[in-house]
Backbone and ligand atoms as CSV (ligand in chain L), in Angstrom:
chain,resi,resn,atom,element,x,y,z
A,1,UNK,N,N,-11.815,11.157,27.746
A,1,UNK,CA,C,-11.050,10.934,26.498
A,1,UNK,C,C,-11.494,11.947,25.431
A,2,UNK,N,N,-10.634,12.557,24.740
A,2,UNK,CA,C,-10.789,13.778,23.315
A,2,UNK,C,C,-11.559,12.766,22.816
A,3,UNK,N,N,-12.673,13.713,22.267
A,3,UNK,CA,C,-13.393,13.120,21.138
A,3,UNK,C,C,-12.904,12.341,19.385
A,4,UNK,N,N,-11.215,13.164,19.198
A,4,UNK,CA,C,-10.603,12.571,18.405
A,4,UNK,C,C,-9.983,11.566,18.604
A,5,UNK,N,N,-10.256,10.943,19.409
A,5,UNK,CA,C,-9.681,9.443,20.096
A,5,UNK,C,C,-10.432,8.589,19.839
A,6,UNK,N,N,-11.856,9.021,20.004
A,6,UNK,CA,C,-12.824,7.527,19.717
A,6,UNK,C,C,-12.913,7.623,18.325
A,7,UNK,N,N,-12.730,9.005,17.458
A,7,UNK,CA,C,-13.069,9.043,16.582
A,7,UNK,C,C,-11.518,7.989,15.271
A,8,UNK,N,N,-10.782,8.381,16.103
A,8,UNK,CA,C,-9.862,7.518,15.334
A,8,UNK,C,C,-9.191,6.281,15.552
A,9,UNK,N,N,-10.262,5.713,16.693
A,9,UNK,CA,C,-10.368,4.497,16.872
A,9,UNK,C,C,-11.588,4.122,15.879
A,10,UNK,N,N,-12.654,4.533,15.782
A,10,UNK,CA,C,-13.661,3.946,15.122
A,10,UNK,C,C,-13.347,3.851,13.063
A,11,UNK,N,N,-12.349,4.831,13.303
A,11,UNK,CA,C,-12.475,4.814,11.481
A,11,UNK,C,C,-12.085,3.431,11.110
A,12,UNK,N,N,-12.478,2.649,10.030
A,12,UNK,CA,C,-11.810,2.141,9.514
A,12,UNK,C,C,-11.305,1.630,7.757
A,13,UNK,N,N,-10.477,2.104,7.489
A,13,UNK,CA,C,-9.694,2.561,6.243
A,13,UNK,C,C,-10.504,1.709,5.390
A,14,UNK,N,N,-10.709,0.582,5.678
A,14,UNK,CA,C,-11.249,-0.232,4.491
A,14,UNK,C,C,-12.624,-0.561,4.556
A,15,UNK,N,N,-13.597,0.166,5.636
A,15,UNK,CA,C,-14.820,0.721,5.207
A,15,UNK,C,C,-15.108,1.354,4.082
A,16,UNK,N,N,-16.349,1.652,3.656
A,16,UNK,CA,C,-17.093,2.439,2.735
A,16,UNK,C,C,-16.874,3.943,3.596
A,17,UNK,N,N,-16.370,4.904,2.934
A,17,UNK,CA,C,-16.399,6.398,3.487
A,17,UNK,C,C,-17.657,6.869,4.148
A,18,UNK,N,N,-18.845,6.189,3.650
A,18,UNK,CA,C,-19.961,6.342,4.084
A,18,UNK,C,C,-20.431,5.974,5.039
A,19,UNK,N,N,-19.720,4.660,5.812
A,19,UNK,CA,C,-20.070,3.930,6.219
A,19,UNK,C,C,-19.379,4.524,7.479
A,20,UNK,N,N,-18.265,4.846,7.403
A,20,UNK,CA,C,-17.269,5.492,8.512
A,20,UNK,C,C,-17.992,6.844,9.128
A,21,UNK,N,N,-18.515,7.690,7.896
A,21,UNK,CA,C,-18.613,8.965,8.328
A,21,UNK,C,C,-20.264,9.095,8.955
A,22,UNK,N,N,-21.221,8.023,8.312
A,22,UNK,CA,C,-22.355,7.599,9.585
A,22,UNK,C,C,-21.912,7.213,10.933
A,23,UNK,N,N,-20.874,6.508,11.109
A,23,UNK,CA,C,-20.820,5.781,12.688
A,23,UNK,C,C,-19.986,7.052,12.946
A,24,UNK,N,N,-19.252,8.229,12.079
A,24,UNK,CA,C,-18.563,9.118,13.313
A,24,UNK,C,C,-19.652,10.262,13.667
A,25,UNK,N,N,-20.722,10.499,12.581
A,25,UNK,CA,C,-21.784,11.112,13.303
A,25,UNK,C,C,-22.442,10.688,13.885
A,26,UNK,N,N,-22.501,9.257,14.468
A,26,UNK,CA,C,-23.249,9.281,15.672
A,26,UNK,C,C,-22.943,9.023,17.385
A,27,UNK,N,N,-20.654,9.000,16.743
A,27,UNK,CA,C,-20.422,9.098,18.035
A,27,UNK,C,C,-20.187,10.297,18.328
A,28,UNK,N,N,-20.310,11.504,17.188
A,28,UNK,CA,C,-20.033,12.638,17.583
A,28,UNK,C,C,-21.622,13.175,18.451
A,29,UNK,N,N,-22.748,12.823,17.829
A,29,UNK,CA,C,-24.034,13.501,18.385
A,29,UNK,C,C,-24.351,13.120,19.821
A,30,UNK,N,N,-23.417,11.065,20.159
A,30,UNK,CA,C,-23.535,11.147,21.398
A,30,UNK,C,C,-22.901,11.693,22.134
A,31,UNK,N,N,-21.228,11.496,21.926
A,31,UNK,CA,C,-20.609,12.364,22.973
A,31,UNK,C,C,-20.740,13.627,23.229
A,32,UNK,N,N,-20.801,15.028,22.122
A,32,UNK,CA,C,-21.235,16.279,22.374
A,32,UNK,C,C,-22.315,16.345,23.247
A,33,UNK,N,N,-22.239,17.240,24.473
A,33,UNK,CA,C,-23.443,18.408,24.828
A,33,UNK,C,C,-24.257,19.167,24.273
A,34,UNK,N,N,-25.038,19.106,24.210
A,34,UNK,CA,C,-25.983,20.192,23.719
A,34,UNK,C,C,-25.825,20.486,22.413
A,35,UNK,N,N,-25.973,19.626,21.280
A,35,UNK,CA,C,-26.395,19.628,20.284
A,35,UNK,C,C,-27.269,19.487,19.354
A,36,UNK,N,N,-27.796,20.041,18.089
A,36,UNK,CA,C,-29.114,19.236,17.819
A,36,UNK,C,C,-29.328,19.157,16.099
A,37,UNK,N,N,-28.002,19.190,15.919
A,37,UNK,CA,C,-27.848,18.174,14.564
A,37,UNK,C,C,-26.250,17.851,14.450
A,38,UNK,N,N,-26.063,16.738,14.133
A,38,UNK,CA,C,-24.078,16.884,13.714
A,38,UNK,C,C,-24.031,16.098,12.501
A,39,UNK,N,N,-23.665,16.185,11.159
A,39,UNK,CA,C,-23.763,15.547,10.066
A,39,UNK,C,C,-22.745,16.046,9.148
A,40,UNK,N,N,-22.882,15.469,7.781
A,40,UNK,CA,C,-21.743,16.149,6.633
A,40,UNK,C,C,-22.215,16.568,5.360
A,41,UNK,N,N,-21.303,17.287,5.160
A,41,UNK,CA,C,-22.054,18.115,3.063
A,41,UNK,C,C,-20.844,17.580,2.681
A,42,UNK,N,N,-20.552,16.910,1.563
A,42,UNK,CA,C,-19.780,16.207,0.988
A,42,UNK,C,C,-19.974,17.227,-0.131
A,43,UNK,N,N,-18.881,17.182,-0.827
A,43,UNK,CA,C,-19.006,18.664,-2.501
A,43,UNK,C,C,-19.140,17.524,-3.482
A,44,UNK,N,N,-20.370,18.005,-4.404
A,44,UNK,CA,C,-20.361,16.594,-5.451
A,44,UNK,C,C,-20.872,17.333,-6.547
A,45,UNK,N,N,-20.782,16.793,-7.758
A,45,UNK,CA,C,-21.208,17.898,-9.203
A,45,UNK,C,C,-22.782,17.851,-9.112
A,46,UNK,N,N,-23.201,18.596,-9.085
A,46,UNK,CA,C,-24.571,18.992,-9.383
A,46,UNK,C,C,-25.457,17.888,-9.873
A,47,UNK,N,N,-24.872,17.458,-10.958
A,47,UNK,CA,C,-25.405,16.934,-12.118
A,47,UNK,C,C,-25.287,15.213,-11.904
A,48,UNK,N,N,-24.386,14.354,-11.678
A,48,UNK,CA,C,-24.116,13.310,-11.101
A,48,UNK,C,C,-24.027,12.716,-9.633
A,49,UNK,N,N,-24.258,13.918,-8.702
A,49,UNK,CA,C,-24.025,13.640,-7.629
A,49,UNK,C,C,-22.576,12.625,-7.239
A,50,UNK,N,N,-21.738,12.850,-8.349
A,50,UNK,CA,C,-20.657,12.476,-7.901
A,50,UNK,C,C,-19.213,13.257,-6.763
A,51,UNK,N,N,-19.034,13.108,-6.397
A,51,UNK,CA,C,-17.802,13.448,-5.566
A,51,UNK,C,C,-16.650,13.856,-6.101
A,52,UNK,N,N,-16.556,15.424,-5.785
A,52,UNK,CA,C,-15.411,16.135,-6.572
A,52,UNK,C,C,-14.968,16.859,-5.324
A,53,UNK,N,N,-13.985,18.137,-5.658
A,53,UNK,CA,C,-13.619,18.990,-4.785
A,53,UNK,C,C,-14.115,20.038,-5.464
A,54,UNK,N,N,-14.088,20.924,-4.400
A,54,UNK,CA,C,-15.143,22.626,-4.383
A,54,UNK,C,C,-14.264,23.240,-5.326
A,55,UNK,N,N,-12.850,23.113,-5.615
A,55,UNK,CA,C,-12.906,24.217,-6.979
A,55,UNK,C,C,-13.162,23.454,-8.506
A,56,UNK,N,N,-13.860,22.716,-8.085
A,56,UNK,CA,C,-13.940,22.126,-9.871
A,56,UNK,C,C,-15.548,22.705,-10.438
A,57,UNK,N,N,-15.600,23.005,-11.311
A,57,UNK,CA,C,-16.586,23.783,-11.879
A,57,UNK,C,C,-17.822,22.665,-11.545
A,58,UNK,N,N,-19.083,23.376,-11.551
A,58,UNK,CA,C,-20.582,22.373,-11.045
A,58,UNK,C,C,-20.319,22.139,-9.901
A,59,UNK,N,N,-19.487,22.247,-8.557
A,59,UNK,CA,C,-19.708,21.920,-7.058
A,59,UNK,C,C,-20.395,22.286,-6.335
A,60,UNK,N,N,-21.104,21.589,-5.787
A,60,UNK,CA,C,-21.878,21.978,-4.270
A,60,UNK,C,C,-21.791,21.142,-3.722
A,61,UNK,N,N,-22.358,21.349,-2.539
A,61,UNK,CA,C,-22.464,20.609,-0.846
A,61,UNK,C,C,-24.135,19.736,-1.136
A,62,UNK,N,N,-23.496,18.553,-1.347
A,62,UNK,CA,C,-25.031,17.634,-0.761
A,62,UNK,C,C,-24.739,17.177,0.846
A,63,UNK,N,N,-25.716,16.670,1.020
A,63,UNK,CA,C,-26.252,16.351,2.384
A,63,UNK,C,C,-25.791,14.931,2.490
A,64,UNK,N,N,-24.995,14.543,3.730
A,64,UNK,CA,C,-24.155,13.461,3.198
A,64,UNK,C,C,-24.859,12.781,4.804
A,65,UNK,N,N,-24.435,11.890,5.353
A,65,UNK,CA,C,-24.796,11.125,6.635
A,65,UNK,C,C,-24.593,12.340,7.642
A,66,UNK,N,N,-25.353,11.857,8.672
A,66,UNK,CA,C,-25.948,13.139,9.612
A,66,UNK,C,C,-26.781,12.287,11.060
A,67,UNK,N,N,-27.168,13.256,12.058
A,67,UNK,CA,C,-27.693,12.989,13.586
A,67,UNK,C,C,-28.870,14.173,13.073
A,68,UNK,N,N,-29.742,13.379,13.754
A,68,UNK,CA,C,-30.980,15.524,13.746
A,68,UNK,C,C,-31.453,15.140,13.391
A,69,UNK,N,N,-32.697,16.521,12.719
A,69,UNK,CA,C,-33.901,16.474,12.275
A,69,UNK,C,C,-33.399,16.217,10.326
A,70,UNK,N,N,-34.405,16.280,10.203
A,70,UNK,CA,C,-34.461,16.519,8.351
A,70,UNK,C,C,-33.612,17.936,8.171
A,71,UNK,N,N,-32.878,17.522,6.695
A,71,UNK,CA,C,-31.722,18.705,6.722
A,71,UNK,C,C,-32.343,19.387,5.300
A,72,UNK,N,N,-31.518,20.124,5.182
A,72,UNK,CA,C,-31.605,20.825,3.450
A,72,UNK,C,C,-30.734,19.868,3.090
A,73,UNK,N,N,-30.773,19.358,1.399
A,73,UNK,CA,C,-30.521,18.582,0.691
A,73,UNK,C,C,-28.950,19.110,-0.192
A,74,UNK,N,N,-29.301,20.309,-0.540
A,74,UNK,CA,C,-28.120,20.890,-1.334
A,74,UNK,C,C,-28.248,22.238,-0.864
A,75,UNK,N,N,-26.721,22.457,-0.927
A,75,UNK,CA,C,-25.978,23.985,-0.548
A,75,UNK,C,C,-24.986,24.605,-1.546
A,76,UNK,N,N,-25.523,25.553,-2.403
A,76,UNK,CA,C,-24.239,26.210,-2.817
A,76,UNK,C,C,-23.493,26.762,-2.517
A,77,UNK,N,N,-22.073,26.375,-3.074
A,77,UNK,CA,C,-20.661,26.569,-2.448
A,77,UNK,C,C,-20.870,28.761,-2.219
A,78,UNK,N,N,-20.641,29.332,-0.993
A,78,UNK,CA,C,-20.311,30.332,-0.949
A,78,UNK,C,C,-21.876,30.868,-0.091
A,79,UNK,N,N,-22.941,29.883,-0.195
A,79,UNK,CA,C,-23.875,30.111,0.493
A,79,UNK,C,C,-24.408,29.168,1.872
A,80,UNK,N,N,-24.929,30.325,2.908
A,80,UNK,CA,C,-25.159,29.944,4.282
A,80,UNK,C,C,-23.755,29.660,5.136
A,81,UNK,N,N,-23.550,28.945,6.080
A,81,UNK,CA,C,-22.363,29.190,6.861
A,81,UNK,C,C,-21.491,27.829,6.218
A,82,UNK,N,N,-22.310,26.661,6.008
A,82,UNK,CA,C,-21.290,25.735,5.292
A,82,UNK,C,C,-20.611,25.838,3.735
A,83,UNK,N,N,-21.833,26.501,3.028
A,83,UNK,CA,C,-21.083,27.007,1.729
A,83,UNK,C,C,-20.082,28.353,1.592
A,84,UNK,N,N,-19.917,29.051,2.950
A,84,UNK,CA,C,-18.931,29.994,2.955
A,84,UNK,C,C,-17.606,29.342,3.717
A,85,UNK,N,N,-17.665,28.059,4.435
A,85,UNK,CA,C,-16.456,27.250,5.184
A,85,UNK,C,C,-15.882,26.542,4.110
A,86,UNK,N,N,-17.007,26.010,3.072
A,86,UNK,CA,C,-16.335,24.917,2.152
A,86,UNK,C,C,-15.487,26.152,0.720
A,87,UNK,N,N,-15.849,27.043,0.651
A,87,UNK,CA,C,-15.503,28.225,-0.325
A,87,UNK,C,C,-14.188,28.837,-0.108
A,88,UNK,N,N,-14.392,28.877,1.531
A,88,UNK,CA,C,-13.639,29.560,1.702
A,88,UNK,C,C,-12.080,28.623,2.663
A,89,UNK,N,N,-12.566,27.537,2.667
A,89,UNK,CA,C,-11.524,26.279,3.372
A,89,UNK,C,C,-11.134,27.061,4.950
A,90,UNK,N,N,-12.427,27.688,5.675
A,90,UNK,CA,C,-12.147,28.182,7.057
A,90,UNK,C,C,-13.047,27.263,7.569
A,91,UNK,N,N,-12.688,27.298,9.245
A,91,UNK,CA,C,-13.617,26.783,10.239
A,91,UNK,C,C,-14.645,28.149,10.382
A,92,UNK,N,N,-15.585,27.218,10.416
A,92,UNK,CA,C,-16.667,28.775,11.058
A,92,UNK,C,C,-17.871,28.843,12.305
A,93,UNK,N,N,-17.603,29.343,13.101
A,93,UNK,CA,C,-18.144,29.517,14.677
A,93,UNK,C,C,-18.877,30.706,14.808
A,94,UNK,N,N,-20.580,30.285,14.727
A,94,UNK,CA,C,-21.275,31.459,14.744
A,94,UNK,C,C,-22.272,31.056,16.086
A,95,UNK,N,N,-21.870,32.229,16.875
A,95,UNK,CA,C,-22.607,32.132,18.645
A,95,UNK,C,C,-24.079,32.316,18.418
A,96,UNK,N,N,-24.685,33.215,17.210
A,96,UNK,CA,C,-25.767,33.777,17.000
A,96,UNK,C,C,-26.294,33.626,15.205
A,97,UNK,N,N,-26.820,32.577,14.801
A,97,UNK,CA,C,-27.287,32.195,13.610
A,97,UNK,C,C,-27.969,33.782,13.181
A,98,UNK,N,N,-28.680,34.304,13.774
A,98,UNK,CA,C,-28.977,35.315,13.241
A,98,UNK,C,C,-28.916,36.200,12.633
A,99,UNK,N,N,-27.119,36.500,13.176
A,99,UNK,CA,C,-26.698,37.643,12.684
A,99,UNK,C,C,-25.418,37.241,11.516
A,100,UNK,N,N,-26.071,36.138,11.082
A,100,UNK,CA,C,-24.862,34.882,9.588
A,100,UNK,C,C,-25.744,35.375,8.789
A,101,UNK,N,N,-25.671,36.597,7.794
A,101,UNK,CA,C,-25.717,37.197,6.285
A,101,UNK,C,C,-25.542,35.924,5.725
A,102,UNK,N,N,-26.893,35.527,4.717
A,102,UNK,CA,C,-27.388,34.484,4.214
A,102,UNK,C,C,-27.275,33.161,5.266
A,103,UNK,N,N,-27.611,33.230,6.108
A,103,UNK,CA,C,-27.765,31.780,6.838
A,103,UNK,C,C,-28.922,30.718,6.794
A,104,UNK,N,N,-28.797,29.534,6.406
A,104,UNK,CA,C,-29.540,29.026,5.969
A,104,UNK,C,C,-30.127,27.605,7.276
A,105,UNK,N,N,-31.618,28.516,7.070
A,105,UNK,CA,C,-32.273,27.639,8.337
A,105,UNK,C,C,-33.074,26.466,8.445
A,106,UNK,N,N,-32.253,25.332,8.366
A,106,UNK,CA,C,-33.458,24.093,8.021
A,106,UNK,C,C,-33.864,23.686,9.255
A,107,UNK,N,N,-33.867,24.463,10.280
A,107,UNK,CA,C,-34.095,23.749,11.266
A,107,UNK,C,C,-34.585,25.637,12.356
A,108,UNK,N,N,-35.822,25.917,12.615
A,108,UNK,CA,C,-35.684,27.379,12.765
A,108,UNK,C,C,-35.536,27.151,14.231
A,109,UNK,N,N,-35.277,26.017,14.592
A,109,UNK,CA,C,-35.046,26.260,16.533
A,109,UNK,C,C,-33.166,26.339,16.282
A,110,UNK,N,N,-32.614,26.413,15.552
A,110,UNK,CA,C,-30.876,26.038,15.378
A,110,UNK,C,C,-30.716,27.929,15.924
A,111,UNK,N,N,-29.734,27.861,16.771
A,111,UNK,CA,C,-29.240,29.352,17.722
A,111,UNK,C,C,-27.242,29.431,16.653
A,112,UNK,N,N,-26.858,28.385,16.997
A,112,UNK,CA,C,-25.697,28.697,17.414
A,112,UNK,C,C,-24.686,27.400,16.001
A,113,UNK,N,N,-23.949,27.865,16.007
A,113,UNK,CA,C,-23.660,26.463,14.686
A,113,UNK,C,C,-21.903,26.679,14.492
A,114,UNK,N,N,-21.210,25.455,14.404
A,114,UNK,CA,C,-19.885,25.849,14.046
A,114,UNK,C,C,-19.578,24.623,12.190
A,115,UNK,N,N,-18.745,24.877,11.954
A,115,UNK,CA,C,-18.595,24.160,10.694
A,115,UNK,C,C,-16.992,24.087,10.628
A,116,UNK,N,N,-16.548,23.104,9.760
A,116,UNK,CA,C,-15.327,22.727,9.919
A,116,UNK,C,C,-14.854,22.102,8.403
A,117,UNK,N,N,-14.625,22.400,7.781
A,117,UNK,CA,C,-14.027,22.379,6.075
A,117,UNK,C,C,-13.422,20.258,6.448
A,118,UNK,N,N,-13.935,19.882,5.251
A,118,UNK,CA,C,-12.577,18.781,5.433
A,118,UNK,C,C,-11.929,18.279,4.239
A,119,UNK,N,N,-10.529,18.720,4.176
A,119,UNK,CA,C,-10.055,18.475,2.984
A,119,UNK,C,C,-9.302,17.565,2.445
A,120,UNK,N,N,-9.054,17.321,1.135
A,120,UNK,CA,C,-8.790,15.820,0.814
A,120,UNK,C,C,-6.952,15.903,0.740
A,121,UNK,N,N,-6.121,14.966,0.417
A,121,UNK,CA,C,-4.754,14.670,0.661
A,121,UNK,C,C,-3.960,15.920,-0.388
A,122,UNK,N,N,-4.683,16.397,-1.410
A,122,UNK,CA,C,-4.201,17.816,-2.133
A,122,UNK,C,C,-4.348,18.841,-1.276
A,123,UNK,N,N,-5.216,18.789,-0.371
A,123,UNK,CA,C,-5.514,20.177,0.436
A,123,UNK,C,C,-6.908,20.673,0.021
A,124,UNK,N,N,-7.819,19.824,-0.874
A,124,UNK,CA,C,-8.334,20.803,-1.548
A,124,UNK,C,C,-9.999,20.429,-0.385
A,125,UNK,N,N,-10.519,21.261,-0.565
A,125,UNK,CA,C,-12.411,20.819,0.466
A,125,UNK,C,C,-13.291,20.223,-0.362
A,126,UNK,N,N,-13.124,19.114,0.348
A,126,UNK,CA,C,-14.013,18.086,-0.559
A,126,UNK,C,C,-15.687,17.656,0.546
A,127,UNK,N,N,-15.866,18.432,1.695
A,127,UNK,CA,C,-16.950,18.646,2.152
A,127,UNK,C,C,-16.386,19.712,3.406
A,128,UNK,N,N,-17.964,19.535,4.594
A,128,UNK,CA,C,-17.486,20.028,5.705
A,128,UNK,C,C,-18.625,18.806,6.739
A,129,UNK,N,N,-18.166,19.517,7.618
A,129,UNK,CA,C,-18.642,19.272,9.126
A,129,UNK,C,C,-19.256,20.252,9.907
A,130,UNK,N,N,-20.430,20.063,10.127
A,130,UNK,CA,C,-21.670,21.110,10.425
A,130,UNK,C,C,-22.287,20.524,11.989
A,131,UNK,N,N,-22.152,21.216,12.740
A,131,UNK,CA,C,-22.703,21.155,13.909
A,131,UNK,C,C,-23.620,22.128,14.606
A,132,UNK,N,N,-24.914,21.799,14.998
A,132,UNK,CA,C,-25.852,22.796,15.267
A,132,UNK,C,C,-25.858,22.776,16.938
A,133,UNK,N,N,-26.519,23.864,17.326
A,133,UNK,CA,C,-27.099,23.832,18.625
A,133,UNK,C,C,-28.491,24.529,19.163
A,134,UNK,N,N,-29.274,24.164,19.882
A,134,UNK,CA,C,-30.137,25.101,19.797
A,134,UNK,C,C,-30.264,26.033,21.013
A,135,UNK,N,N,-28.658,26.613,22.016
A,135,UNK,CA,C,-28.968,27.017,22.863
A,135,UNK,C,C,-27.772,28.453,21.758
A,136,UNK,N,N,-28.249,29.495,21.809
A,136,UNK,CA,C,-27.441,30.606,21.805
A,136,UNK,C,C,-25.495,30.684,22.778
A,137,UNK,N,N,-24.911,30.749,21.573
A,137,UNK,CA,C,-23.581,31.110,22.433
A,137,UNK,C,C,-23.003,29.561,22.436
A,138,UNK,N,N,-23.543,28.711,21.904
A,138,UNK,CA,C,-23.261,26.750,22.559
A,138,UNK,C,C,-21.486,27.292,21.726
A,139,UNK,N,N,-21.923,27.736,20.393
A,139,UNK,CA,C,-20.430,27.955,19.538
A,139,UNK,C,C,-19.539,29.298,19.514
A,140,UNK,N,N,-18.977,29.764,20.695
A,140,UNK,CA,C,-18.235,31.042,20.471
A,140,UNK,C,C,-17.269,31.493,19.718
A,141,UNK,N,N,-16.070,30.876,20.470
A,141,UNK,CA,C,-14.488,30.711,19.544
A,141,UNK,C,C,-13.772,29.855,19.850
A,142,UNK,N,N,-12.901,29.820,19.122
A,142,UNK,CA,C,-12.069,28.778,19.292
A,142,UNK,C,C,-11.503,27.909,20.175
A,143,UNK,N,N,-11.985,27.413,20.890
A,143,UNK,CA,C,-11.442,26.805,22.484
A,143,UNK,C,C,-11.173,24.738,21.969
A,144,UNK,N,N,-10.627,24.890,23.352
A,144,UNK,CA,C,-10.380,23.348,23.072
A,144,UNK,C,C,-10.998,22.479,22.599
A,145,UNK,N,N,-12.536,22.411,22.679
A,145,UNK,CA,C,-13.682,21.542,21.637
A,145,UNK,C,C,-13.464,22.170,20.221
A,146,UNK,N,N,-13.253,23.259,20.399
A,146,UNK,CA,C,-13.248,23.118,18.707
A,146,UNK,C,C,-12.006,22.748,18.315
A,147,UNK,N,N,-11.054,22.919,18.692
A,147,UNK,CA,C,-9.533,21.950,18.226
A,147,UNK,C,C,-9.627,20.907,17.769
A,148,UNK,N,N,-10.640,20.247,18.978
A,148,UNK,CA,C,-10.773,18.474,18.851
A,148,UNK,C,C,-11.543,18.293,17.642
A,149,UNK,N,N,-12.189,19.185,17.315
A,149,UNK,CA,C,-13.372,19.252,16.318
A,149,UNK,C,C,-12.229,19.124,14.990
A,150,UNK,N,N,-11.916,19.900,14.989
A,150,UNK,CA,C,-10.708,20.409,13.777
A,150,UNK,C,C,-9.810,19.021,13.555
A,151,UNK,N,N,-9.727,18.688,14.812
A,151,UNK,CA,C,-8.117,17.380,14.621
A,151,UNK,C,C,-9.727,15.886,13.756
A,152,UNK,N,N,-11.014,15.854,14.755
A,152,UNK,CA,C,-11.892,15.071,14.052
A,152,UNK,C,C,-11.643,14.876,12.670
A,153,UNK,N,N,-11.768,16.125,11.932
A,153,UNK,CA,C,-11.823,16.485,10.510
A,153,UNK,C,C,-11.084,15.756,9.863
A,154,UNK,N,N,-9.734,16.496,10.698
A,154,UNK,CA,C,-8.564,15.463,9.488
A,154,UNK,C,C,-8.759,14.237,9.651
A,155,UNK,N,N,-8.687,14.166,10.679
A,155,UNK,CA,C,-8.900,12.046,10.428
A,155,UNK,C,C,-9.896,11.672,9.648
A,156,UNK,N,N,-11.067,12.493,9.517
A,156,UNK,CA,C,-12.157,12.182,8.663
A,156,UNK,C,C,-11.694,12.590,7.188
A,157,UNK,N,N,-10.647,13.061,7.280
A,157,UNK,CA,C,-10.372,13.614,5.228
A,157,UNK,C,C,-9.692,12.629,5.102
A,158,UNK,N,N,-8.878,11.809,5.946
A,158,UNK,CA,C,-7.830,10.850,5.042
A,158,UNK,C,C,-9.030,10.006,4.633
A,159,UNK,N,N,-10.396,9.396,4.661
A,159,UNK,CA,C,-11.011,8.288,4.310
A,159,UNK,C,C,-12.140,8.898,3.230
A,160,UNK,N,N,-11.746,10.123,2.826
A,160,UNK,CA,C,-12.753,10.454,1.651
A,160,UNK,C,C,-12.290,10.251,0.248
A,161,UNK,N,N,-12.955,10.120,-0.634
A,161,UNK,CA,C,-12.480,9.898,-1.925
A,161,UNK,C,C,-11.859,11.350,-2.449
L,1,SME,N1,N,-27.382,26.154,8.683
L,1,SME,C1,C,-26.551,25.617,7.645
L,1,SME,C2,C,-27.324,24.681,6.761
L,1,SME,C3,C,-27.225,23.256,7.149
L,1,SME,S1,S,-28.136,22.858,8.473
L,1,SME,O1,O,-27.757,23.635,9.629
L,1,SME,C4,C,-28.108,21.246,8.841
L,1,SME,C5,C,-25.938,26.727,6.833
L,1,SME,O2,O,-26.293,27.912,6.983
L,1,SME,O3,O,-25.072,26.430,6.016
């Protein structure tokens, strides 16, 4: 079964967003292969840690529910691979962390990492979806896991504020 199947069986609308997007990271960390973090940066003002979208002035990426080790806490929008997905409202699939100009390493065994924007009912990125690996190459291009990854997302944007 696509991973966007359990995943949109498990949401449910009149959960806490929080509450949804913990139980989908941890059916995402079980079902994936070879992963070794899967979690979310939610965009929230600096200053309140409230929940906005990435073009409103004061945004960044906090560290929202997650699988893995201990993460970095805050990301500014346009920095490392999730603040250039949430900036830039792309998916991003890097085979080789290494060679990601400003990549940001909270984890120095992480090889390979894809990210996935998720945006709210305006269109606008109101976090992302960050997936690590620690084998080189785990994230190439675009193939059918990452589709499923992508279709995940949206189902995960209709339940964000
Ligand atoms: N490597 C990410 C930071 C988040 S951690 O991987 C959990 C980045 O460069 O944005």
């Amino acid at each position: 079964m696509a991973l966007s199947s359990y995943v949109e069986a498990m949401i449910d609308e009149k959960d806490w967003y929080i509450t949804n997007l913990s139980n989908v990271a941890a059916c995402l960390w079980q079902q994936l292969p070879d992963v070794s973090w899967v979690g979310f940066y939610l965009i929230a003002d600096k200053d309140t840690n409230v929940c906005i979208s990435a073009d409103s002035e004061n945004a960044e990426l906090i560290l929202g529910p997650f699988q893995g080790k201990v993460a970095c806490t805050h990301i500014a929008l346009g920095r490392g691979v999730c603040g250039v997905s949430a900036a830039e409202n792309k998916t991003l699939i890097v085979p080789d962390v290494s060679q990601f100009a400003g990549y940001i390493a909270c984890d120095s065994e992480a090889k390979s990492e894809i990210v996935i924007p998720l945006c709210n009912a305006d269109g606008k990125v109101v976090g992302v979806l960050d997936i690590d690996s620690n084998t080189m190459g785990r994230f190439t291009e675009p193939n059918e896991e990452s589709a499923d990854l992508e279709k995940c997302a949206e189902l995960i944007s209709k339940i964000l504020p």
